[in-house]
Legacy VTK file of the C-alpha trace (Angstrom):
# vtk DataFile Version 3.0
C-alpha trace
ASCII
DATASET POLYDATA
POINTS 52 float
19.296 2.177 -8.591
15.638 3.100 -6.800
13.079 1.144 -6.953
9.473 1.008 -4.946
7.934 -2.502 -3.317
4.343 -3.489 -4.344
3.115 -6.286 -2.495
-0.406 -7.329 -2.751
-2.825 -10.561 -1.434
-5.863 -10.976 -3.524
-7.650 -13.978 -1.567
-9.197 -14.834 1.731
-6.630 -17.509 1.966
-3.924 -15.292 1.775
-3.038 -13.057 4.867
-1.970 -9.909 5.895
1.583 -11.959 7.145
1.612 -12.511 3.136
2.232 -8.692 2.867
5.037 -8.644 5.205
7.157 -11.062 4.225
6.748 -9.991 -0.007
8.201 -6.742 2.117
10.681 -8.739 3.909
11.973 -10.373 0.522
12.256 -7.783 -1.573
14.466 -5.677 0.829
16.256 -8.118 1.145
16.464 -8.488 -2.887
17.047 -4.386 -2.775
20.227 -4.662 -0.271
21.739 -7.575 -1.848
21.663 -5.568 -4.908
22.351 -1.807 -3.724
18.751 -1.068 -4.730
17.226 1.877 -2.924
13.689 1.519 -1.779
11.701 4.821 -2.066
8.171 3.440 -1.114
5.883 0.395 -0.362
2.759 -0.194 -2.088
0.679 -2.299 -0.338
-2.597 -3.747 -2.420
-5.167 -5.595 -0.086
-7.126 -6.840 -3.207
-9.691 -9.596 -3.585
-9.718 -11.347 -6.952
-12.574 -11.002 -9.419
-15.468 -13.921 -8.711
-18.254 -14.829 -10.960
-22.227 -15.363 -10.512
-21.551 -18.999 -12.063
LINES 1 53
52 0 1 2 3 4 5 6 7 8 9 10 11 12 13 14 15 16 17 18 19 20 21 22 23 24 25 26 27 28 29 30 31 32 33 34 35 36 37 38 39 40 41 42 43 44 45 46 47 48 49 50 51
């Protein structure tokens, strides 16, 4: 099986050390599981805020 890795952070709080180990986990997940990883997607998002 192939799969790709998207890991994102979408807050202030959250840091780039969040992208890593979502990285870190889910190869882990993909060699457990003989799942091929063809390519990381990395999202450095912020989440939506209002004018409230």
């Amino acid at each position: 099986m192939k799969a790709v890795i998207y890991a994102r952070y979408s807050s202030d709080s959250q840091r780039e050390e969040s992208i890593e180990g979502q990285i870190r986990e889910c190869t882990a997940f993909a060699e457990k599981n003989g799942i091929t990883i063809l390519k990381h997607y990395i999202d450095r998002a912020f989440s939506a805020k209002t004018d409230m």
